[in-house]
N, C-alpha and C positions, 0 to 999 in steps of 0.2 A: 527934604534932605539937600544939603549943598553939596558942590561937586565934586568935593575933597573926599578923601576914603580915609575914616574914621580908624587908624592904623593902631592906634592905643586900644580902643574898646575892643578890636578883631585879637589883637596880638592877646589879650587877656584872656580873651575865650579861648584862643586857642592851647594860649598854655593850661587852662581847667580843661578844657578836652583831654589835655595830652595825659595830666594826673589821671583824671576819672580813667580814661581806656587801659592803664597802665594797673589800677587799682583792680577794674574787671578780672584781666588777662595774667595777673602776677600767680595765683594759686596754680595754673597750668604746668609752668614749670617749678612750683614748688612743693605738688601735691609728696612727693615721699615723704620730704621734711614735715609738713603738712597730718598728714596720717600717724608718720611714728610718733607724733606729741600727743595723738589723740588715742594712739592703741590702735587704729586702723589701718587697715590695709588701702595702700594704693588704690586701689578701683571703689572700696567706699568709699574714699576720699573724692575720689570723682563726681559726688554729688553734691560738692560745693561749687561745682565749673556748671553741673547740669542745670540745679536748683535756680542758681542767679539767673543765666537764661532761662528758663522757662518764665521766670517772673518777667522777665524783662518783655517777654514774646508776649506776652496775656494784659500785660501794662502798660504796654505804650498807647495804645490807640485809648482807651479811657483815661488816663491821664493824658495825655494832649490835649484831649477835647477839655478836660475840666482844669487846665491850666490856661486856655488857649487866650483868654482874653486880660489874662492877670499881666500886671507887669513887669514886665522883663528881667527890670534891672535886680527887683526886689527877690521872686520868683527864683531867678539861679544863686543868689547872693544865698538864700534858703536852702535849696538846695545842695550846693556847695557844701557846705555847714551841713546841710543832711547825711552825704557822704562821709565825713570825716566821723561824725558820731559811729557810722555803722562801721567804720574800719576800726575805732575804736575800741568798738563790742567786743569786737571779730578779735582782733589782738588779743584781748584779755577773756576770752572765750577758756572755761574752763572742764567745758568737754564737748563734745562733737556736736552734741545737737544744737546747745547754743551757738555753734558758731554755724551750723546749719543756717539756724532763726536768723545771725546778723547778716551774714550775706544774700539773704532774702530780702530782707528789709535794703541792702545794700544795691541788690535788682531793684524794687520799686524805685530807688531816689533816682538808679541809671535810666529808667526808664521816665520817668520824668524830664530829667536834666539833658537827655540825648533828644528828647521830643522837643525840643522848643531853641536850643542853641544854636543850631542850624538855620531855624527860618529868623532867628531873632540878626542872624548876621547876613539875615537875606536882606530884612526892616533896617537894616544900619545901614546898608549901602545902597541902598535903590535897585533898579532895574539894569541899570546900563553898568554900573558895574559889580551886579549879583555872583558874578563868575569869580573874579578875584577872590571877593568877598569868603566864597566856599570854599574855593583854592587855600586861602590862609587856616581857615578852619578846617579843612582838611588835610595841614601839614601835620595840625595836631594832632589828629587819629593817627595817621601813619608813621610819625615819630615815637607816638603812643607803642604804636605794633611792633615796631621794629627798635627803638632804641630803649624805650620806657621795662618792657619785660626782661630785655638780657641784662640793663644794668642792675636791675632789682634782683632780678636774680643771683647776682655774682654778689652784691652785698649781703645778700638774705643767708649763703652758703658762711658771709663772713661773720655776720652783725644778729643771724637769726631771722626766720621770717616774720615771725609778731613782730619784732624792731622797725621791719620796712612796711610794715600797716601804717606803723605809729607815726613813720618820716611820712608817709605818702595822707595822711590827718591831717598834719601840720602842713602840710602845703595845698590841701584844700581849704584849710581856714583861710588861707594867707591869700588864694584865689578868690573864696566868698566877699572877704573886706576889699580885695579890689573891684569886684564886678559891684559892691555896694558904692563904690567910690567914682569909678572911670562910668561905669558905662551911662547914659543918658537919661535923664527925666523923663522916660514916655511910654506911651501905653501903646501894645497893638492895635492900626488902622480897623477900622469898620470893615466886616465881610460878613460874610452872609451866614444867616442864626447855625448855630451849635449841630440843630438837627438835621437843617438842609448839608451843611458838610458831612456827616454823619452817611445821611443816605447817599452822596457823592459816592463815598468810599466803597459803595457796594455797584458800582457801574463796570460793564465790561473792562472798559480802559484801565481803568484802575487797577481790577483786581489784575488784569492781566500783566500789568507794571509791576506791580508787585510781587506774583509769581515769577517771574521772568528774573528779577531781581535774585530772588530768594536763588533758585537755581544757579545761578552766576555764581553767589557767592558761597553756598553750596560747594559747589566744585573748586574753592579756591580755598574752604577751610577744610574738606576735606584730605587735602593736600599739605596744607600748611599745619594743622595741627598734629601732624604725624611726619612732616620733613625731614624733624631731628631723627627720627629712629631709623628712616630711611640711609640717611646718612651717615648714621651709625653702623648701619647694614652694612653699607658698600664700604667701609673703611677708613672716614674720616675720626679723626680725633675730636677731644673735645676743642679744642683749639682751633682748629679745623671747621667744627661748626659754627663756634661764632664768629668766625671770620666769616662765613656764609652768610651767616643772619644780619652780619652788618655790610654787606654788600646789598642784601638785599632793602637795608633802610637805608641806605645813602641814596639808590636808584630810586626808591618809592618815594622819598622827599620829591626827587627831581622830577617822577611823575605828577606829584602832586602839583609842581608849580607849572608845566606844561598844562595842566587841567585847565588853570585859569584862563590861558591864550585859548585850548580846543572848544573852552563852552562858547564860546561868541561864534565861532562857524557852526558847528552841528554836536550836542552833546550825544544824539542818539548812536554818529556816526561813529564818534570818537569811542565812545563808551563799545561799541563793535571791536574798535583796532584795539583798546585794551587789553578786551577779553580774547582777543585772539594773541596777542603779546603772550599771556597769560597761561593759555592751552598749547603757544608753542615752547618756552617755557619750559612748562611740564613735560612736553613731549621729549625735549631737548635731555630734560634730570633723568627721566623715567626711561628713557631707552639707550642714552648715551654715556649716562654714569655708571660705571661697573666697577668691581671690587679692585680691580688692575690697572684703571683708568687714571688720567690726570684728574688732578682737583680745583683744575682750573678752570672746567667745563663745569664744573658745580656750583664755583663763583659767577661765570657766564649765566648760566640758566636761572640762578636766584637772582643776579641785577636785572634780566630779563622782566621775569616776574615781578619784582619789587617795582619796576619803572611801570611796568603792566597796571598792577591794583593801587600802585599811589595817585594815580590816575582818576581809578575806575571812585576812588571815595568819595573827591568832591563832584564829579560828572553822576553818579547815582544820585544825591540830594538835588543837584538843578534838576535831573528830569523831573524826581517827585515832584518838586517845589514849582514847576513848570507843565509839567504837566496832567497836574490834581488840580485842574481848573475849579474853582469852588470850592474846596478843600485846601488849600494853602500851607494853612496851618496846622495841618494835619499830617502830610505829606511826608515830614522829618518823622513822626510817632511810628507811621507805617513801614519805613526802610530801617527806623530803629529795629520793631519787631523782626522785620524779613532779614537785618544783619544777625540778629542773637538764636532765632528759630533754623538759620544756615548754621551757624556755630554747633546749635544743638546736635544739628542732622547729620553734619560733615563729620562730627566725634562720634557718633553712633553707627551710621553709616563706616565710617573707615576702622572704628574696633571691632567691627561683625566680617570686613574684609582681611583684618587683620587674621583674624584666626581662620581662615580657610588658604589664605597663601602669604606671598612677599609682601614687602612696602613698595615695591614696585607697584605692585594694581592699584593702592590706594591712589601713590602718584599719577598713574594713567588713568585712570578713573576721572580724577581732579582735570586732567586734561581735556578729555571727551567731553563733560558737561561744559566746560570753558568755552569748546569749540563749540555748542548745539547754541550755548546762550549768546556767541559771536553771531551766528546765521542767524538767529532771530532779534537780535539789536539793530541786524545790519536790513532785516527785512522793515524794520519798525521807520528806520530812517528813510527807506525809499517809498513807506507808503506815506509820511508825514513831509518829504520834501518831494514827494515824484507827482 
């Protein structure tokens, strides 16, 4: 690699992240509209959010591996195109179950395309500036999370939501011709055979990486995919909330790009002051926001947060990616799984909390895990630096 940072191939991926996360994450706030087209109720409908994770949790790690050595450029260009066929389906889905089938298929491509984009932008930029590198890729996710679902949203209420499948197809086509176009002639470096990574993946460090992960974010979807109801609770409008939600993606950008500066000093330590950003935060929404209270403490505590996990996206892939010695290319498949398997937990976990009290517990729930997965980030970095 030359010493220059490849800003065209990154910037590409980053905007196909931002589609793909946005594509995932869109049916969340669209399930009502979602359901009445199909005859279903709300909560069956919820088994288009559950279904796509679970695929995606079961599929990243064997897809990684039997992606791992194909090429890159060819590989997401495919990919890409894979996506937009299954939004397609989905669109024109003519009753539930097929649109069950396409968002399933729609997990296998995410579980794919999230397994290898990551380290593929680790391969573009080198060593020395790997950080950035995931930084710019992970403005994608977090623009993804925070600006890509509420404008989908707001058009979907206006346009229909099969409409915004069919826009978000066409802009993964238009992704795929560029990653066939920008990104570079080349193959993944030599590393060590399929199996030997394989059996890596099963070593204490590892799995403990990845549980630790799991839990972090965990507590951060359990929180986040119930904020709005919370908020709802205590008396904001809808107006109100999304002024929330975009406070919290303006901050998560700006986390995201401070990521790039924290990974060159300590990712493990940073990835600590995140998750504690994160669980204070929470603590901040979940015991300070009340039905009578300013709405300005709500905006405080989601830029909090937002600045916290814009952060924690690209700092979770360096650790993997750094620290699955042997495993390299594996590393992205695994945080993929542990991102979509916390999604699962966090929506299960926090509607089984739901029906026994407030959206307060969920919030402080979200908090507490935040803070366990802080003390143990922060223990990881003084056994790794002390």
């Amino acid at each position: 690699m030359s010493g220059r940072l490849p800003f065209a191939s990154l910037l590409v991926l980053a905007a196909g992240t931002f589609v793909a996360l946005s594509t995932e994450l869109l049916p969340v706030s669209l399930l009502p509209r979602i359901g009445h087209s199909f005859g279903v109720s709300e909560g069956t409908a919820g088994t288009l959010v559950s279904v796509y994770a679970i695929v995606v949790t079961i599929g990243s790690i064997p897809l990684g591996v039997a992606l791992a050595s194909l090429s890159r450029r060819w590989t997401l260009a495919i990919l890409a195109a894979g996506f937009a066929i299954a939004n397609v389906g989905f669109a024109f889905s003519t009753n539930f179950v097929e649109a069950v089938v396409f968002r399933a298929v729609g997990g296998g491509v995410h579980a794919a395309f999230f397994g290898i984009i990551f380290v593929t932008a680790a391969e573009l930029s080198g060593p020395a500036r790997r950080g950035v590198a995931l930084a710019i890729i992970g403005l994608g996710v977090t623009c993804g999370l925070a600006f890509g679902v509420p404008l989908g949203t707001a058009l979907g209420a206006v346009f229909g939501w099969r409409d915004i499948f069919l826009v978000a197809s066409g802009l993964l086509l238009i992704a795929a011709a560029l990653f066939a176009i920008l990104l570079p002639r080349s193959r993944p470096e030599p590393q060590s055979g399929t199996r030997d990574q394989v059996k890596t993946l099963a070593r204490r460090p590892v799995v403990a990486s990845a549980l630790l992960i799991t839990l972090l974010l965990t507590g951060h979807y359990l929180a986040y995919t119930y904020i709005a109801t919370f908020l709802h609770h205590v008396g904001l409008n809808q107006g109100g909330i999304a002024a929330a939600f975009f406070a919290f993606g303006v901050c998560a950008a700006a986390g995201s790009a401070l990521a790039g500066i924290a990974h060159k000093v300590a990712p493990h330590l940073a990835s600590a002051v995140a998750a504690l950003l994160i669980s204070g935060a929470l603590a901040l929404i979940g015991l300070g926001v009340q039905p009578q209270s300013s709405s300005a403490l709500a905006f405080v505590g989601m830029g909090v947060w937002g600045l916290g996990y814009g952060a924690l996206v690209p700092l979770i892939q360096s650790i993997g990616i750094t620290s699955f010695v042997g495993a390299e290319r594996l590393a992205p498949s695994v945080i993929n799984s542990s991102f979509n398997l916390a999604i699962f937990a966090g929506a299960t976990i926090g509607a089984a909390a739901l029906s026994i009290g407030p959206p307060t517990v969920v919030v402080l729930a979200g908090a507490v895990l935040a803070a366990l997965s802080a003390a143990l980030l922060g223990r990881q970095s003084r056994t790794r630096h002390g």
